[in-house]
C-alpha positions as a printed Julia matrix, in Angstrom:
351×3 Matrix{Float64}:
  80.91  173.21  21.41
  81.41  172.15  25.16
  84.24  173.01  26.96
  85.59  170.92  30.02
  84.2   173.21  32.01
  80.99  172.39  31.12
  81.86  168.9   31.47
  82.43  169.95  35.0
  79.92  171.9   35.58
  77.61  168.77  34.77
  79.39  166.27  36.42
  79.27  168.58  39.98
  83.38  168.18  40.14
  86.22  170.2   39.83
  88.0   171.15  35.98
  90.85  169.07  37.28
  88.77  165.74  38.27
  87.56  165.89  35.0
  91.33  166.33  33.48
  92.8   163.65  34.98
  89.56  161.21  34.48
  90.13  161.78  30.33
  94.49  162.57  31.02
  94.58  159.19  33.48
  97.44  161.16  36.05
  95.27  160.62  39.16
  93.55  158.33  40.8
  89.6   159.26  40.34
  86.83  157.39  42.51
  85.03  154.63  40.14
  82.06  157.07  41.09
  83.42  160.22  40.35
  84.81  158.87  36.91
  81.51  157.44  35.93
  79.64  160.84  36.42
  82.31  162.33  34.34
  82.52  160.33  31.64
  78.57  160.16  31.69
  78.68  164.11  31.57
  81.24  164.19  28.78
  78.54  161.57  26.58
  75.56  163.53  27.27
  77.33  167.38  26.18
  79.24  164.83  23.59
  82.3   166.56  24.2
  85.63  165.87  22.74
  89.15  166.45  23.94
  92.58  165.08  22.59
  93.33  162.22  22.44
  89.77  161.11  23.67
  88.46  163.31  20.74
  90.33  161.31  17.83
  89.3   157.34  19.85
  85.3   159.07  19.68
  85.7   159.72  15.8
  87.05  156.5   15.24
  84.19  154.92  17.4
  87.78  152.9   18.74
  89.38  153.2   21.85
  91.49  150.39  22.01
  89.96  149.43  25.45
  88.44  146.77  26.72
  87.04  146.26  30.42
  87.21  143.11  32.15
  84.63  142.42  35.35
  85.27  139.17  37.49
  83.84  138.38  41.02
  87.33  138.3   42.92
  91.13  139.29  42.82
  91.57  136.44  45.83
  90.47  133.22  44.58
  92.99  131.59  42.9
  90.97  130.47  39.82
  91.0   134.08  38.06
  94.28  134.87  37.88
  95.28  132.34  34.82
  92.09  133.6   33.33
  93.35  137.25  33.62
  96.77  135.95  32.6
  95.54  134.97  29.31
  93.44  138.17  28.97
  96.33  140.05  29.16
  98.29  137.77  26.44
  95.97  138.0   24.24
  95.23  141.54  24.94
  98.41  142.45  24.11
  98.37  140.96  20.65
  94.67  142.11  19.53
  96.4   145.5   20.71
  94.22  146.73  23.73
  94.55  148.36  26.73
  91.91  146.4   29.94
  90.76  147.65  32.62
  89.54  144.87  35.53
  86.87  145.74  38.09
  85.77  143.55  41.1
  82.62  143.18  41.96
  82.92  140.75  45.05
  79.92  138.66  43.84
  77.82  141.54  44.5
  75.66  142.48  41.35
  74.56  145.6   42.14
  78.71  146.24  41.72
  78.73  144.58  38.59
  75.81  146.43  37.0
  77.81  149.65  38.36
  80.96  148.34  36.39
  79.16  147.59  33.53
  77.5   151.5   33.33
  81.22  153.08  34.38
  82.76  150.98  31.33
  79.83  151.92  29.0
  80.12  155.35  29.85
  84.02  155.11  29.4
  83.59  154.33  25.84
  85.44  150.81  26.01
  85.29  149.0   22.89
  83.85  145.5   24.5
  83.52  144.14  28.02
  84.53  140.51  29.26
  82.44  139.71  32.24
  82.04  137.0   34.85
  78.61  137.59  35.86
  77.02  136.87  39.32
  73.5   137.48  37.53
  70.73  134.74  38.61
  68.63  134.41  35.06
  66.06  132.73  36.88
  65.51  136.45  38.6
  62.95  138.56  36.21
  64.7   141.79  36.69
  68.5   139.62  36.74
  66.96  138.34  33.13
  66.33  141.85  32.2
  69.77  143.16  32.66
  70.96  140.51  31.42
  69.14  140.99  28.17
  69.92  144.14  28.11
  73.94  143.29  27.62
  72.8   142.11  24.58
  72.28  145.74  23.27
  74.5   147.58  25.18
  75.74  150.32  23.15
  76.71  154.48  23.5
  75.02  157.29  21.39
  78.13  156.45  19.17
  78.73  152.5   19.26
  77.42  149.06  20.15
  79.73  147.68  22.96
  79.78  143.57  23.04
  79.87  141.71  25.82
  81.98  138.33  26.12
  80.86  135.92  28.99
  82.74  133.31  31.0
  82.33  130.08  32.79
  78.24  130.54  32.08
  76.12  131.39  28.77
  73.95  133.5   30.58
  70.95  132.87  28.87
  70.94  132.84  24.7
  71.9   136.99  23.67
  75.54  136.83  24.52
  78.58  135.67  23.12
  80.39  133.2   25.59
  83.82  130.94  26.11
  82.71  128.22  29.1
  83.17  124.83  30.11
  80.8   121.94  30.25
  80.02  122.46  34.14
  77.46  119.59  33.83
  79.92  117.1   32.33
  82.92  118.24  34.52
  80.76  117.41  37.77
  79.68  114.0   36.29
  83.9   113.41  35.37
  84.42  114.15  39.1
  81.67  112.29  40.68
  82.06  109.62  38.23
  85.91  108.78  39.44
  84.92  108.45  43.23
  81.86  106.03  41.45
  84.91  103.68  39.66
  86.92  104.12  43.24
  83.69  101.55  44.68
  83.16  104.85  46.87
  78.71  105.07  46.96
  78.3   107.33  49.99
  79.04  110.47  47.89
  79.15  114.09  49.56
  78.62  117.16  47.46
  80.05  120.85  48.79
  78.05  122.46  46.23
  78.14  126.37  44.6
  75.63  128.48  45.4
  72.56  127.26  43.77
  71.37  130.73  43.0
  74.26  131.09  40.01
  74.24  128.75  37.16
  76.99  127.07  37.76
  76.1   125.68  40.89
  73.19  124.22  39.17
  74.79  122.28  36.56
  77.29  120.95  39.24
  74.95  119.73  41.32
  72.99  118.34  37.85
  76.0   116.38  36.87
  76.97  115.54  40.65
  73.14  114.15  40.65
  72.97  112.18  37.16
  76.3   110.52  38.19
  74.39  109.16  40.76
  71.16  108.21  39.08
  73.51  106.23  36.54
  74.97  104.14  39.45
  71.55  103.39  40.77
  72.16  105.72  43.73
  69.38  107.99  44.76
  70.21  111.55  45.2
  69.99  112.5   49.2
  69.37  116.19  49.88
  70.88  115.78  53.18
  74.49  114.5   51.22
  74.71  118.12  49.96
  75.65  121.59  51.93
  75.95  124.74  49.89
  79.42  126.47  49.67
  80.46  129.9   49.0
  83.78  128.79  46.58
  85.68  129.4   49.63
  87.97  127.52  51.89
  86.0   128.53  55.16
  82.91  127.29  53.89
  84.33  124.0   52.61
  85.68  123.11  56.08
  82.31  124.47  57.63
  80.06  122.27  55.27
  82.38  119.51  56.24
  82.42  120.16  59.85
  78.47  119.84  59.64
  78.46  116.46  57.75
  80.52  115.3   60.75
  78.59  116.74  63.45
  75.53  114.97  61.81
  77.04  111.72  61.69
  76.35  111.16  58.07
  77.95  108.1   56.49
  79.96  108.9   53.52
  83.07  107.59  51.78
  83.77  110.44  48.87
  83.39  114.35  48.79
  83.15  116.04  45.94
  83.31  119.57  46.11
  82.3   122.47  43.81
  85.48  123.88  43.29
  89.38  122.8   45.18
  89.0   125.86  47.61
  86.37  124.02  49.39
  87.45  120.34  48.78
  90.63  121.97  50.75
  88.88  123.27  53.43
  86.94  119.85  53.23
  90.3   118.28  53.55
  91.35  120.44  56.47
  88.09  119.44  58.43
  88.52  115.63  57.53
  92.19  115.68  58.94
  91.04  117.43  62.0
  88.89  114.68  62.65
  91.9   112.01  62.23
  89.53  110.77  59.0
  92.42  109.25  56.91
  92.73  110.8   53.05
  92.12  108.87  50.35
  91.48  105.33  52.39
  88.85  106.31  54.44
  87.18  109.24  52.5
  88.24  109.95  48.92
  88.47  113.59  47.91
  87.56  115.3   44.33
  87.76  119.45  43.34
  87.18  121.13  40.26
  89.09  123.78  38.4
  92.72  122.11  39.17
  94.29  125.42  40.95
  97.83  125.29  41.56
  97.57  124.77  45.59
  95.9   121.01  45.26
  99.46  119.79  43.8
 100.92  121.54  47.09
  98.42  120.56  49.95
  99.23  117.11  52.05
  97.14  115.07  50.58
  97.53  116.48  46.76
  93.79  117.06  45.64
  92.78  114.84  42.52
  90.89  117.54  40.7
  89.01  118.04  37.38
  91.29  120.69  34.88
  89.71  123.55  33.57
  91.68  125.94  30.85
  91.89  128.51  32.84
  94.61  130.22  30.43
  93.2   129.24  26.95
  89.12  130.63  28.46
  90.68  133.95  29.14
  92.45  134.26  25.66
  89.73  132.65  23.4
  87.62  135.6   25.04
  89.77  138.33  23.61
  89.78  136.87  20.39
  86.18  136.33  20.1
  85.1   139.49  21.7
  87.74  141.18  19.49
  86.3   139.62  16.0
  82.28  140.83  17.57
  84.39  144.51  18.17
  85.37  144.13  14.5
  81.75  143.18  13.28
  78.95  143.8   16.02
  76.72  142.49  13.57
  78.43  138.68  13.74
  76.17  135.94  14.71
  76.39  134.67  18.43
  78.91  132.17  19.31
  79.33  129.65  22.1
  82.83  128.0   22.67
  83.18  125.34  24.96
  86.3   124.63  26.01
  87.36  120.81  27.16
  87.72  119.65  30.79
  90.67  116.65  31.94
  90.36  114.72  35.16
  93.83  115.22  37.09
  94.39  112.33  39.68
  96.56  112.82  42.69
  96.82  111.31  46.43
  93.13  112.34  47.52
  92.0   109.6   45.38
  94.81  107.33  44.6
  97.57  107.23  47.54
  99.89  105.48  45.36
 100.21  108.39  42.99
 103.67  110.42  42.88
 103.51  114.12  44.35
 104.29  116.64  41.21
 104.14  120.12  42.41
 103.09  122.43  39.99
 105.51  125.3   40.13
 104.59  127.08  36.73
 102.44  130.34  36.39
 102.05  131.57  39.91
């Protein structure tokens, strides 16, 4: 049988690296811990208490990967994660991969290696990329010498292996555009996602459709590309204005950049809702706060985050279940970027 010193040995670190990788005392580089735990696979050793979770094929952990700690859109989603974590009885573990998927493919291999039971992930992947769709595929079989891990996806199917908990991105673009439509607004901006993810694709879909309905041809030039951040909401803003383009609504992609929209179109003494009506999506706690409050369209941030846990723990229980899909509803919130005789309710709760 191996010892952990021929864990060691493997792994090119010292006995003690390798103790406190399986003992969790120290902080170990995500690097360092992934040759480990790759090291103790391939000699298929087993220590105490590891030894008993590799019997059992059960660890009782489960890793989470999202693209950011900072936006404020993941946090309720972690929030409910951990809830319902808690109550399925497992331990997570939540990596950030900054958008960058060479980081997420590196977090999915560290948690394989680290024998977690399933993995919830909010992938970056492009499926319209060959070797994107490969890896992607490949999540679809992802399994140890000893198990099959599942993977749970969020906001996106990500093609048609995985199991998934989203919203109707489509349909909550077309809610949002839709409202500045009833407003009598027809010059329609669109701070989009990147096109490159999913997401951004169906946004810009139902953005477009909306418009089609209403008789309104789609204008490439009405739409800049965002990065879901603040900065590049006020920049895409700042270069509608500097172009001189005639609009009377924005909608944005997401209420980080409708801010940062709003922040430009104050600079520019552009008055909020009566001159240019406003529109976000995911309903994150700062539009109630922000001077004009940002009408936005609700996701359930909370409830996706749960629902994952208990989905991916029911595929943990039977990798063998058939492939399921929830999609979660979507509510239109209205506030003073679209209707300036609408009360101010700060939203206080879960921040």
């Amino acid at each position: 049988m191996a010892g952990i010193k021929d864990v060691a040995e493997k792994a090119g670190v010292s006995i003690s690296t390798v103790s406190n990788v399986i003992n969790k005392r120290k902080y170990v580089s995500a690097e360092l811990e992934s040759k480990v735990w790759a090291a103790i696979e391939a000699l298929n050793y087993e220590a105490n208490p590891v030894g008993r979770g590799l019997k059992s094929n059960k660890t009782n952990k489960i890793g989470v990967i999202v693209p950011s700690f900072s936006q404020v859109y993941f946090p309720a989603i972690l929030q409910g994660i951990h809830q319902a974590s808690i109550k399925e009885g497992y331990t997570v573990s939540v990596y950030e991969t900054d958008g960058n998927i060479k980081e997420e493919k590196r977090y999915i291999n560290l948690l394989k290696n680290s024998w977690v039971d399933g993995i919830i992930l909010v992938s970056y992947a492009d499926i319209d990329d060959s070797e994107d769709y490969e890896y992607v595929e490949s999540l679809g079989a992802l399994e140890t010498a000893k198990k099959r891990i599942p993977v749970v996806t969020l906001e996106s199917t990500l093609g048609d292996v995985l199991d998934s908990v989203i919203v109707d991105n489509k349909k909550a673009a077309s809610i949002a555009t839709e409202h500045l439509l009833e407003l009598g607004r027809k010059d329609i901006l669109h701070i989009s996602a990147p096109r490159k993810f999913n997401i951004g694709k169906m946004r810009i879909k139902g953005y477009s459709e909306a418009l089609e309905s209403a008789g309104i041809s789609v204008d490439p030039m009405m739409i800049c590309e965002g990065d879901f951040s603040p900065i590049s909401g006020y920049k895409c803003m700042k270069s509608f204005l500097e172009a001189k383009i005639r609009f009377d609504g924005v909608f944005a992609a997401n209420d980080q950049m409708a801010i940062g929209a709003i922040r430009a179109l104050l600079d520019a003494g552009i008055r909020i809702p009566e001159d240019v009506a406003v529109v976000g999506l995911d309903n994150d706690f700062p539009s109630s706060l922000i001077k004009p409050s940002l009408s936005s369209v609700n996701f359930p941030k909370f409830d996706m985050g749960y629902q994952a846990v208990k989905l991916l723990s029911k595929k943990i229980q039977n990798p063998r279940k058939g492939r399921k899909v929830f999609v979660l509803d979507v509510n239109l919130v209205i506030r003073q970027s679209t209707d300036r005789n609408i009360s101010d309710q700060w939203n206080l709760v879960g921040w």
